[in-house]
VEXSE-261636 format. One record per atom (N, C-alpha, C, O): x, y, z. Coordinates in steps of 0.001 Angstrom, whole numbers, padded with zeros to 6 digits, always signed. Layout:
BEGIN
XYZ ...
//
This chain:
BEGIN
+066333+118120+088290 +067345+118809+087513 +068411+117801+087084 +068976+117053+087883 +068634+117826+085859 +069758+116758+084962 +071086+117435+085082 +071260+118583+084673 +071727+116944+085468 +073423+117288+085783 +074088+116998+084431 +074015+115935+083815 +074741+118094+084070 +075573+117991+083221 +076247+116436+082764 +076329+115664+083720 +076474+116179+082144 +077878+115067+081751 +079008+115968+081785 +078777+117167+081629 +080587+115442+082025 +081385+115840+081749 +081705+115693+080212 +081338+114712+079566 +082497+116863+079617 +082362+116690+078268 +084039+115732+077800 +084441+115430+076677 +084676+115478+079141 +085687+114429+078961 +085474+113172+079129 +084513+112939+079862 +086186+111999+078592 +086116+110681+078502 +086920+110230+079349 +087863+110960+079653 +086793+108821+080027 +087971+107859+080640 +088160+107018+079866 +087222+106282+079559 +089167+106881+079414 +089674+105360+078813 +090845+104804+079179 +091654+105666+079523 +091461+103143+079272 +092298+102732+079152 +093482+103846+078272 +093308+104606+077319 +094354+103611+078861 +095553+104227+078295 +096509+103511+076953 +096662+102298+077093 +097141+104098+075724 +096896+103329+074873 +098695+103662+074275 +099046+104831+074118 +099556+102643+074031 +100770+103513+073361 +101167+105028+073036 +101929+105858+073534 +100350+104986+072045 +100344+106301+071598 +100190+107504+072196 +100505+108555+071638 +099422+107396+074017 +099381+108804+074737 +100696+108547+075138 +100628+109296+076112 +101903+108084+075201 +102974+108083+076158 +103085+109399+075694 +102227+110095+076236 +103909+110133+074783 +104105+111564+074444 +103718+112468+075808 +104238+113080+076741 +102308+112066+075180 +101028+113154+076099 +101303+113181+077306 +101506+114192+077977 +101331+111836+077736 +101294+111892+079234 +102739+112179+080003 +102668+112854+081030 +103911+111758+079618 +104995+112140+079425 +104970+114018+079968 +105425+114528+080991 +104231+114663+078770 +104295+116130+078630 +103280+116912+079894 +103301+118055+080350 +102383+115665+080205 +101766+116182+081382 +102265+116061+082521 +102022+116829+083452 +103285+114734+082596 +103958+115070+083988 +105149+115674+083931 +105687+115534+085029 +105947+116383+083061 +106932+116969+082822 +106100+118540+083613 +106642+119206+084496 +104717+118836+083014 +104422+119454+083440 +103615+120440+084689 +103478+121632+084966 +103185+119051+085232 +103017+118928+086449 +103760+119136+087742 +103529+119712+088806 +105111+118176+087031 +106241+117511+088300 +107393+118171+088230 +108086+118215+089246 +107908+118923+086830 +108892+119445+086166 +109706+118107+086674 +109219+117080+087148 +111461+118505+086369 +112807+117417+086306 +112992+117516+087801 +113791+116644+088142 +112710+117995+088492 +112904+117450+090024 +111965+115992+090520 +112215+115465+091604 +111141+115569+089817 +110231+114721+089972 +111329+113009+090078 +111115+112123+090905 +112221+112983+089216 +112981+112061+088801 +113463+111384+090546 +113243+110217+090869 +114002+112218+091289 +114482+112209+092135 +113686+112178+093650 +114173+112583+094705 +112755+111772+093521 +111813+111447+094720 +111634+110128+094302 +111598+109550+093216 +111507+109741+095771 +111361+108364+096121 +110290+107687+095092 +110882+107181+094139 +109050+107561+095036 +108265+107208+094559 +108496+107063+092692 +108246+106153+091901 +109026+108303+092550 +109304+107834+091065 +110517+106687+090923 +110449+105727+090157 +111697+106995+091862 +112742+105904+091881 +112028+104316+092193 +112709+103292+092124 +111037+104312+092427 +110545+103023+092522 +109795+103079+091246 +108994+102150+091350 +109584+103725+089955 +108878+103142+089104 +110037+103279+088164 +109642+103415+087006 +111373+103288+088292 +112245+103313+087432 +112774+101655+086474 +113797+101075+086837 +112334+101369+085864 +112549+100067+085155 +111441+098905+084953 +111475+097810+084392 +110396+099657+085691 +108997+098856+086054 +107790+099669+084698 +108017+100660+084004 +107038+099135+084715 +106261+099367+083544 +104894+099127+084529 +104581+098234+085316 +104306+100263+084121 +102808+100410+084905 +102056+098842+084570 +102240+098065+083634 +101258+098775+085617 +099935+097364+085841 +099405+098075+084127 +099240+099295+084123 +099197+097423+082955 +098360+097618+082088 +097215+098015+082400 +096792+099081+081955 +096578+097335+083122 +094844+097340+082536 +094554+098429+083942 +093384+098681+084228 +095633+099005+084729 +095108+100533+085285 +095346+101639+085169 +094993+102469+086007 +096000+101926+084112 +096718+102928+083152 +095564+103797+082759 +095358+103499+081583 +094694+104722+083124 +094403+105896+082178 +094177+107296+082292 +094533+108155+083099 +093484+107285+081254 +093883+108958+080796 +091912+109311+080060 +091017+108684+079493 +092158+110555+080532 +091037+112018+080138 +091489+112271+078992 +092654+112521+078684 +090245+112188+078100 +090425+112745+076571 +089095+113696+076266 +088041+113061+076257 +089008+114815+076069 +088250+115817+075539 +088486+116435+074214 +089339+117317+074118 +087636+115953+072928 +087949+116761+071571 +089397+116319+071325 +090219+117137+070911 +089754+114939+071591 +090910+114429+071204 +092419+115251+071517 +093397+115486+070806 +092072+115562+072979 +093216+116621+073625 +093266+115587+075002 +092239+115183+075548 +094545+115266+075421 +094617+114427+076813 +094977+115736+077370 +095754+116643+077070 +093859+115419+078577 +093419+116008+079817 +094033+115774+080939 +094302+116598+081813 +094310+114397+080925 +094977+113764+082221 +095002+112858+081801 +094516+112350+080791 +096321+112185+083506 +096193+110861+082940 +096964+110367+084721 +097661+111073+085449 +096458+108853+084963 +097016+108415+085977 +097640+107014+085550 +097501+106529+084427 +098307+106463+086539 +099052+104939+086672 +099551+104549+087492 +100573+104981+088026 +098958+103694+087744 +099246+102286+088900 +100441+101849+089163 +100986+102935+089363 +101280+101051+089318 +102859+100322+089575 +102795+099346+090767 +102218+099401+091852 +103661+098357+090131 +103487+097174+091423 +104441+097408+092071 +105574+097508+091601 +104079+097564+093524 +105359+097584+094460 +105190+096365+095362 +104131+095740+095411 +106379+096021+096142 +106592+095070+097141 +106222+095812+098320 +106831+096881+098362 +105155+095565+099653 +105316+095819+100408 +105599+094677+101652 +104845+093704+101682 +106597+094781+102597 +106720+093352+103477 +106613+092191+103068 +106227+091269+103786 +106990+092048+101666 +106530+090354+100898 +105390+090296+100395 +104938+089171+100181 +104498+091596+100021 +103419+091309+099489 +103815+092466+097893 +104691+093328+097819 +102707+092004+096710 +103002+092960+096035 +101539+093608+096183 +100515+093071+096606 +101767+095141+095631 +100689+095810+096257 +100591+096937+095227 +101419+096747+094336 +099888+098013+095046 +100034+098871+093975 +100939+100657+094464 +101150+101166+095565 +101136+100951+093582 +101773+102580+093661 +101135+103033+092929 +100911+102495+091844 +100541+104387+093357 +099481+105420+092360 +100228+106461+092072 +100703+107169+092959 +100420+106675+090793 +101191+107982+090895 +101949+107753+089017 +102118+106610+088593 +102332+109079+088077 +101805+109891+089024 +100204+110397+088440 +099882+110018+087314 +099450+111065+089067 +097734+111496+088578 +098073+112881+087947 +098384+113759+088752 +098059+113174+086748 +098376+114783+086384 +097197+114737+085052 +096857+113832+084289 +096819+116048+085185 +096152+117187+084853 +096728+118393+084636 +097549+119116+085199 +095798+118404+083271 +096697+119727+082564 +095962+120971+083236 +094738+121091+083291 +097013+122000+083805 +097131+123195+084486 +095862+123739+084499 +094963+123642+085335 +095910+124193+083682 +094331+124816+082859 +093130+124039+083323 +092158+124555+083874 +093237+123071+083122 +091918+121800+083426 +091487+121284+084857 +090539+120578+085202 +092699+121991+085705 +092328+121542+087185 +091655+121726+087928 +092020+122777+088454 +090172+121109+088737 +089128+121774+089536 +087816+121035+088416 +086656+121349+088681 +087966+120465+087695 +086933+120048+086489 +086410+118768+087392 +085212+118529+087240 +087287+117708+088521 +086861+116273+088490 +087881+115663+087651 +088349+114644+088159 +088345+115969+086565 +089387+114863+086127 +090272+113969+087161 +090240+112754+087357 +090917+114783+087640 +091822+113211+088849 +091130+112241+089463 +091288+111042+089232 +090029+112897+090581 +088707+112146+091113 +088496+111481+090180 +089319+110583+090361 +087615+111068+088622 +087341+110144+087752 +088408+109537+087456 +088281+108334+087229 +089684+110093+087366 +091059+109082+086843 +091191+108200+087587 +091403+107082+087118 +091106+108401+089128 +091783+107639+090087 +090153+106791+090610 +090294+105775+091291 +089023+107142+090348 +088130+106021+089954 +087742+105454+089540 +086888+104670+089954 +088315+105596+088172 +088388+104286+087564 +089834+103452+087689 +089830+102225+087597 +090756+104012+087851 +092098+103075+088057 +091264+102141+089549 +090658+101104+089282 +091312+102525+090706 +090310+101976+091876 +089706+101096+091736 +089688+100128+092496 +089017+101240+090647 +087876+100272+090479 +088063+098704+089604 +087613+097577+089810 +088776+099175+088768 +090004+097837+087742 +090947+097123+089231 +091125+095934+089498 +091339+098157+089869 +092345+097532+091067 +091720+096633+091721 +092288+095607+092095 +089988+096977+092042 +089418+096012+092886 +089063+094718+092393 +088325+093999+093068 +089523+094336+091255 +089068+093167+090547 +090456+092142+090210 +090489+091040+089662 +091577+093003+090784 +093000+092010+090982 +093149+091825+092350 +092470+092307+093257 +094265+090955+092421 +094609+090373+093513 +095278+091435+094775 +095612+091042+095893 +095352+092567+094375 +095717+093440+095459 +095832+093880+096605 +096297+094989+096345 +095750+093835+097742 +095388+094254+098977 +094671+095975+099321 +093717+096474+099918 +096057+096469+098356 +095629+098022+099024 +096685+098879+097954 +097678+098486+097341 +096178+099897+097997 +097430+101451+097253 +097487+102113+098368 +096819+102495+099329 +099147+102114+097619 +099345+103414+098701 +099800+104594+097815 +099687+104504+096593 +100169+105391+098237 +100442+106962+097350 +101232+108015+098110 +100807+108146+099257 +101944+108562+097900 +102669+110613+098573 +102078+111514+097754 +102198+111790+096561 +101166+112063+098981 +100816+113396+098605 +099471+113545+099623 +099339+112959+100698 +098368+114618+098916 +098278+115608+100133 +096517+115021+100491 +095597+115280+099716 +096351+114331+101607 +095669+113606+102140 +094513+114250+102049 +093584+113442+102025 +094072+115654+101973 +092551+116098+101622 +091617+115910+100751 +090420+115636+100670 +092819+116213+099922 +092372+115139+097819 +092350+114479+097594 +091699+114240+096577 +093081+113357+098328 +093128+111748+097970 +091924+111555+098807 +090869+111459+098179 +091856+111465+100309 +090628+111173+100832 +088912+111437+100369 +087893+111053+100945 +089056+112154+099249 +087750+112193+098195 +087453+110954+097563 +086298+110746+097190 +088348+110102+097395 +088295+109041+096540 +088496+107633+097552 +088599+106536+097004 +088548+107758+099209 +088818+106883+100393 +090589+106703+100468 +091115+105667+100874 +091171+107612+100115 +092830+107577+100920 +093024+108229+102369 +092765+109363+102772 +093603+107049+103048 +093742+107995+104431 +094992+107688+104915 +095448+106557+104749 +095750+108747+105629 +097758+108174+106332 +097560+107245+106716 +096508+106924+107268 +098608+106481+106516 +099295+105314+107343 +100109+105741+108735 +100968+106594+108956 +099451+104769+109558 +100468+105540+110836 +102362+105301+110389 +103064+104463+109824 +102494+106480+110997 +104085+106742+110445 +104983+105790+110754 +104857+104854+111542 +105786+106055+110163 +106670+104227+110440 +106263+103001+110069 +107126+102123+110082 +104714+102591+109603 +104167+101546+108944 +104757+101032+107711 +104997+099834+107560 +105052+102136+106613 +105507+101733+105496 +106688+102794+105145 +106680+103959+105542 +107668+102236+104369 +109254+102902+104585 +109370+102641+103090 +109226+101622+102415 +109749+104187+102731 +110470+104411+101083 +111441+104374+101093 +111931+104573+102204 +112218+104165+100181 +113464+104670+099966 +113679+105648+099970 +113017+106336+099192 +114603+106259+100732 +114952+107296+100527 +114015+108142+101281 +113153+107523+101906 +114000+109339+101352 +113471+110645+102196 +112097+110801+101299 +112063+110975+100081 +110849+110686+102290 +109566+110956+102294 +108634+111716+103381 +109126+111303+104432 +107899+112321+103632 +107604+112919+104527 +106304+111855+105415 +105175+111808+104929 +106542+111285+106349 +106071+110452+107052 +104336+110656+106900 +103673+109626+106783 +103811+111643+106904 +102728+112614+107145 +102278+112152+106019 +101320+111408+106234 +102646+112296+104405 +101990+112397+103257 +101983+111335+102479 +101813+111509+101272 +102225+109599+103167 +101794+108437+102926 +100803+107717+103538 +100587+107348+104693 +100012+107561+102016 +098291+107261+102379 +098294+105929+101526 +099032+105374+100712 +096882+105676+102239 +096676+103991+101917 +095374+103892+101405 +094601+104850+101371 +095101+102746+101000 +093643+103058+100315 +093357+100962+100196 +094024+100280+099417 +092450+100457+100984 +092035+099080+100887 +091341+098922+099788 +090353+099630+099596 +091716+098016+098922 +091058+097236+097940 +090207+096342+098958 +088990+096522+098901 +090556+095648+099642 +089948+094518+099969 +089684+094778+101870 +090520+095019+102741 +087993+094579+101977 +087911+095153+103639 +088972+095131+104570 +089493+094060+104884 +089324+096152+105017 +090194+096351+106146 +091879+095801+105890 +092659+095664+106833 +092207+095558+104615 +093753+095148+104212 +094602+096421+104301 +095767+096237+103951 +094292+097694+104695 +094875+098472+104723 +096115+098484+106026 +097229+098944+106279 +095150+097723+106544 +095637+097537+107900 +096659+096641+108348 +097123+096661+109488 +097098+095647+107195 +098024+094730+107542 +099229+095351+106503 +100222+094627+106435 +099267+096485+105763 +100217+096702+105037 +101481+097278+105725 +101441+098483+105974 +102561+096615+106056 +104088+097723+106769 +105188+096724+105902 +104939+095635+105386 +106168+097286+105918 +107207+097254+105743 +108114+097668+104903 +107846+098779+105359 +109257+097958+103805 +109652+098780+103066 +108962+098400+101515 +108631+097358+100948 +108951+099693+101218 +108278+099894+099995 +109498+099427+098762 +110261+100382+098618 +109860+098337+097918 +110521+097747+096818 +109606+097928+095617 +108392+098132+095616 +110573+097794+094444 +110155+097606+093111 +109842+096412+093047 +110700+095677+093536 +108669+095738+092510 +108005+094503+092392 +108635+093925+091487 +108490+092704+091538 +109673+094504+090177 +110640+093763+089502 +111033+094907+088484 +110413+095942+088241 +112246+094445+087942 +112672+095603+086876 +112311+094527+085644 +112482+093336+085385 +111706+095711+085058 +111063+095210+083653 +112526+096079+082068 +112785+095750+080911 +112868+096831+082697 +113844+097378+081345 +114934+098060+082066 +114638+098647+083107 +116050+098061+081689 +116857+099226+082996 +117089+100149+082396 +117137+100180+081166 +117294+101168+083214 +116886+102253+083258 +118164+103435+083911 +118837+103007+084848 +118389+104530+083524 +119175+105564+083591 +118336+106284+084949 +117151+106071+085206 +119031+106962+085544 +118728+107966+086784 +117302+108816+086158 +116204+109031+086670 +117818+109129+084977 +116877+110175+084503 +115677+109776+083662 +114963+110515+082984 +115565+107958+083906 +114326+107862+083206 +114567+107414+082288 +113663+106628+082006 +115597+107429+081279 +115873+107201+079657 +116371+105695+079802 +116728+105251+080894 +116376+104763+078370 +116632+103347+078820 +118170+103467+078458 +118854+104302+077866 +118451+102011+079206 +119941+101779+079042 +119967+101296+077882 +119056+100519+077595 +121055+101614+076813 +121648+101263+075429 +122744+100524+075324 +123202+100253+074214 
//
């Protein structure tokens, strides 16, 4: 028996979806999103290029994920986030394929490992599993429980601790995301 294809695409992510993807995590995350740790670390930083993408079906974005370099303990290392899917579309496989192919581009840089917040049943589909608590430290208030790690490279998961930094500010940036003028 021949298994379907999905009738969505993965591709590199391209200027022109910012809008899109923008509107998917507005809609995903709503304006409380701004204010968690994890986004405050992608504030002035500009996603890893070449792990940037996005689900396209009949020229409609579906989803879309992105990478970010963070500092962990003197190393730089990646941030996943955020992975959104449009409402409607969720339960299809889109994130699972988003976040395997971002995974798979990751394993071909110099990386050690991703880490990510959020809910360890779903990520572990794709090999995310917690970090013992206290290993790696956000800024700011995170729930110890719902930071997961994921080795690029055998067993580097294991040497990752210390506070989670922005790997550099690339544009600065307003509280709310918008650039400084």
């Amino acid at each position: 028996m021949n298994a379907l294809l999905p009738a969505w695409q993965i591709r590199l992510e391209n200027p022109d979806d910012d809008s899109g993807i923008e509107a998917l995590n507005a809609e995903g995350f709503g304006p409380g999103r701004f204010a968690k740790s994890a986004y405050r670390l992608r504030e002035g930083v500009k996603p890893v290029a070449g792990l940037s993408f996005v689900a396209v079906e009949d020229g409609i974005l579906r989803g879309s994920v992105r990478f970010w370099p963070v500092r962990i303990g003197g190393h730089e290392e990646l941030l996943l986030g955020p992975l959104a899917v449009q409402g409607n579309q969720r339960g299809r496989g889109i994130g699972i394929a988003l976040m395997q192919a971002g995974i798979a581009a990751a394993q071909k840089g110099p990386w050690r490992g991703i880490i990510l917040v959020g809910d360890e049943p779903y990520y572990a589909k794709v090999g995310f599993s917690r970090l013992p608590p206290g290993r790696v430290k956000f800024p700011g208030p995170v729930d110890q429980n719902r930071i997961l790690g994921l080795s690029l490279k055998a067993g580097e998961i294991l040497n990752l601790s210390g506070e989670v930094r922005r790997a550099q500010i690339d544009d600065a940036v307003c509280a709310n995301g918008a650039g400084v003028g």
